[in-house]
N, C-alpha and C positions, 0 to 999 in steps of 0.2 A: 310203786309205793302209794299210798292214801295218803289226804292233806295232813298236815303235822303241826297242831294245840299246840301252843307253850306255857308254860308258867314264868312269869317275870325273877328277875333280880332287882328288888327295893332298893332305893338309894336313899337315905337320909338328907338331907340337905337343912341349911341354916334358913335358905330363905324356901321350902317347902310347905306343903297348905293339905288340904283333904279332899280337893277336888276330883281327883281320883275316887274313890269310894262315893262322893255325893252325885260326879256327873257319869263316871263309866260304870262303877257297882263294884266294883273292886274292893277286895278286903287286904288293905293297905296296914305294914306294923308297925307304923311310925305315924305321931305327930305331926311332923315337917315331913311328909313324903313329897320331896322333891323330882324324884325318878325312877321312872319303873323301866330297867331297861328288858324290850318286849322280848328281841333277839338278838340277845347277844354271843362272841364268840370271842371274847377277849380276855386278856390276864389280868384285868381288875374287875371282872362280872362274864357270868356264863346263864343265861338262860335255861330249862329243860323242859323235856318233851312230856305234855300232862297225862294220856294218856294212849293207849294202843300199843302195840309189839314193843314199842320202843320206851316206855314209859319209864321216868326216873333218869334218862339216861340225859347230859351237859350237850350243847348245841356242836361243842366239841369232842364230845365222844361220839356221837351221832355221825360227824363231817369222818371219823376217822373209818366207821364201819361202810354208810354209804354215799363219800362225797362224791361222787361222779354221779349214781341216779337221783341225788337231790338238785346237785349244781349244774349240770349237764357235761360233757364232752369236754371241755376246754377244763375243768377240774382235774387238776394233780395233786395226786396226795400228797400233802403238808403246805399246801396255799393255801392262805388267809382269808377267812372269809371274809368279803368284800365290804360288808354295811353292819350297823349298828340301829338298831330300832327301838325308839324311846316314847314314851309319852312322858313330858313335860309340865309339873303343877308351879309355877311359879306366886304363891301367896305375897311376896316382896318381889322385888324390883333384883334382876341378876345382877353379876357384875359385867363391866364396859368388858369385853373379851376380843381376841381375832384369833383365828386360826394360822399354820403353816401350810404352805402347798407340799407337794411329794417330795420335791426340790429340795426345799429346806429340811424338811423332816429327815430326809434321805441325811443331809448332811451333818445333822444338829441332833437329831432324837434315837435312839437304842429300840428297834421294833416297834415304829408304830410309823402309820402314816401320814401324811396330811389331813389337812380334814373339809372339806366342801361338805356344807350341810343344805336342808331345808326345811321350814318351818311350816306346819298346817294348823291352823286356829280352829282349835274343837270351842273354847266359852272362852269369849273375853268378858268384863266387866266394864259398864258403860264408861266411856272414855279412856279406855286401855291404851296402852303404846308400846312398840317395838321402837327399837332403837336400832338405825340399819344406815352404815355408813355415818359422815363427815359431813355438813354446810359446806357448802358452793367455796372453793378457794381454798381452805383450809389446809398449809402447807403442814411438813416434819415438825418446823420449825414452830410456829402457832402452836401446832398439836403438842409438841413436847411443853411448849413455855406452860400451857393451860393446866399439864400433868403438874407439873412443879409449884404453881401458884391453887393446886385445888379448884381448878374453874374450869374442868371440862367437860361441863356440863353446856356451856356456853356456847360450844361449835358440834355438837352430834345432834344429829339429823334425825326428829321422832315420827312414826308415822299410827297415829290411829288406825285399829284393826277390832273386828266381829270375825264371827264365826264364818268361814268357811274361804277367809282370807288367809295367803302363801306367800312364801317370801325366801326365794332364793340367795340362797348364804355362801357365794363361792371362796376359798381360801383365799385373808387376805384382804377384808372385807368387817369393818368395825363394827360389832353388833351388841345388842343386849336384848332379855326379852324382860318387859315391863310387868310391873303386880298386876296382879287379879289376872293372867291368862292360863289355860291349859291348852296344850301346844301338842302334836305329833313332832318329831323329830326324825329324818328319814338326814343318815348321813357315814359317809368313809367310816370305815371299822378302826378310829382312833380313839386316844382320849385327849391328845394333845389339845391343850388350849392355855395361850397366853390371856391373862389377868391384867388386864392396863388398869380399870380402877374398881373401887369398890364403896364407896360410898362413905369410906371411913368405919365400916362394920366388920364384927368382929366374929368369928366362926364358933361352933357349934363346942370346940372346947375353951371358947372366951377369950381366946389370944385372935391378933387384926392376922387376917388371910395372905398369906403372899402374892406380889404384886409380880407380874413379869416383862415391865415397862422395857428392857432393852429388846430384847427380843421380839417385842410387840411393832418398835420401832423399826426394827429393819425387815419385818414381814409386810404391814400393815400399806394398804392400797392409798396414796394420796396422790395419784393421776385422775382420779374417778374414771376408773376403767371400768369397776360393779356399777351395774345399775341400782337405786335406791329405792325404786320403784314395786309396788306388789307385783307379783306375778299375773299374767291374762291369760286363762285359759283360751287352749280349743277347746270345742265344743262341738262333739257325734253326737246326733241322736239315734238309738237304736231299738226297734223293740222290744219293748219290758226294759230297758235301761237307758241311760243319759250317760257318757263318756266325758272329763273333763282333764284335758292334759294339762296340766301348772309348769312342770318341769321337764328341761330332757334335755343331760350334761352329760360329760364322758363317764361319769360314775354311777347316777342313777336314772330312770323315770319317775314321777310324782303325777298320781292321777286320781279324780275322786270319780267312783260310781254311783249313781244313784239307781238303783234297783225299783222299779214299781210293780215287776210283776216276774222274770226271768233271765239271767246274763246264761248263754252258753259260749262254751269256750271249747275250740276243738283244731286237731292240729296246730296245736300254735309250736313257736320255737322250742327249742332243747335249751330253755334258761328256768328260772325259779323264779317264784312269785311270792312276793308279801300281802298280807290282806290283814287292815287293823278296821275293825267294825267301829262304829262313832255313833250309829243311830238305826233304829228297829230291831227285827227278830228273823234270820234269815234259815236259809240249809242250806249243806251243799251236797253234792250227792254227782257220784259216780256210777255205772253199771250195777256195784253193789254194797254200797253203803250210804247211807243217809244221815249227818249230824250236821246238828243245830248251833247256829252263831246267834251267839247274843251278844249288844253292846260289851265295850273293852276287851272281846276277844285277839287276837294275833295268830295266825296262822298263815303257814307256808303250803304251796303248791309245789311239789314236786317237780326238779326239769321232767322225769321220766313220766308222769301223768299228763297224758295229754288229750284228757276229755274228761269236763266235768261242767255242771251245771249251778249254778246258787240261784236260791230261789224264793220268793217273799219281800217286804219291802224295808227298807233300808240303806245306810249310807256305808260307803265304805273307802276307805283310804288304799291306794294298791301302788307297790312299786315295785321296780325286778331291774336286772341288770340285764345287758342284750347280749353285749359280749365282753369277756370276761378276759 
């Protein structure tokens, strides 16, 4: 198989901006484009394939004709695709949210999984903030009284972030992402997410948003077991490119390339690869085909293509799963 374009599924969101279309060039149909999910393969958004053999067809009609040579060997037909790939325009401030682990989800949610995410900062706006985790000490108990009394602003933990800044979101793990950023989003093929607070704002049809404060509560991390820290890459140097690994959990890798001049890729595993372009003008090119990536793109690597080159200067976001 040859790499595989997609075209997004738009998300509308209340607190959405235009970043999209002004920084990646996207021609975004909303106002408030909150989210553009890049690859998706779920029952509330499906991505599709832009062009080639396969063109017009849903990320899930795709997985039904060729899941094994896109996913590799460990792919049975009618498993879930594993990730959810988003870029993220936050113009306002999200809501205080956490996610379930499997565990939970297994117990508590109807087809979906948990959700361990990660964040990659394409534009912040000077003095931007993540919000990631709880202040030092911050019991149930403090954390619920704060919910109750509208003061939980008082004990979550903000960390100023720029561009090129990562921040590993494992289930369970009290997060929000601040105004003015646009964000990758690289996480479990869920949608679950409990809503702890909201700022007192009211949603896109004018009624206040649902809050899912119990559920928040018996998921949510107050051992400080997440780190609250950015993430520190390693750091390959290789020629023609720069390797930077941010992440590497049981569900995904998170890695940025910097391309100056050639990435070749050859024999590697029987897994699939994500690649969301952030900056330049690249190709990529196999034995016999040659196309061109430009900023905001999203494209998969085939498990079954196992030689291919990109080539030109630019940045790229990449992540895949090892095993599946």
């Amino acid at each position: 198989m040859k790499p595989i374009f997609f075209n997004p599924d738009y998300k509308e969101r209340v607190w959405g901006g235009k970043k999209m279309a002004t920084v990646l060039n996207k021609s975004i149909p909303f106002e408030q484009t909150g989210e553009s999910w890049e690859i998706a393969c779920h029952q509330k958004g499906q991505s599709t394939i832009r062009f080639g053999e396969y063109e017009g067809l849903s990320m899930e009609e795709l997985l039904l004709q060729k899941g094994e040579s896109i996913l590799g060997e460990a792919f049975k037909r009618g498993d879930k695709f594993p990730l959810l790939i988003k870029f993220i325009d936050a113009k306002e401030k999200l809501s205080v949210q956490v996610h379930p682990d499997d565990a939970y989800a297994k117990r508590h949610e109807k087809d979906e999984y948990g959700k361990s995410e990660a964040w990659y900062v394409i534009q912040a706006d000077s003095g931007s903030k993540l919000i990631v985790g709880l202040k030092p000490g911050v019991t149930r108990e403090v954390f619920e009284k704060k919910i109750e009394t509208n003061q939980l602003e008082e004990v979550l933990n903000e960390v100023e972030v720029s561009a090129g800044d990562v921040l590993d979101i494992p289930a369970g793990l009290i997060h929000a992402i601040g105004d003015g950023i646009l964000l990758v989003e690289v996480q479990q093929n869920s949608d679950k997410t409990y809503r702890v607070y909201d700022w007192g704002r009211r949603g896109l049809d004018g009624l206040p948003r649902e809050l899912h404060v119990q559920s928040s509560l018996e998921v949510s991390d107050f051992d400080e077991k997440h780190s609250t820290k950015l993430a520190k890459p390693s750091v390959k140097n290789y020629k023609g490119y720069v390797l930077k690994e941010f992440v590497r959990n049981p569900y995904f890798v998170l890695e940025e390339l910097t391309i100056m001049e050639k990435m070749e890729s050859i024999n590697r595993g029987l897994y699939f690869e994500i690649y969301l372009c952030i900056e330049g003008e690249l190709d990529i090119e196999d034995k016999d085909i040659k196309l061109p990536i430009n900023k905001g793109d999203v494209f998969m690597i085939p498990a079954d293509l196992q030689h291919y080159n990109i080539k030109g200067s630019g940045k790229l976001i990449r992540t895949y799963v090892e095993k599946m």
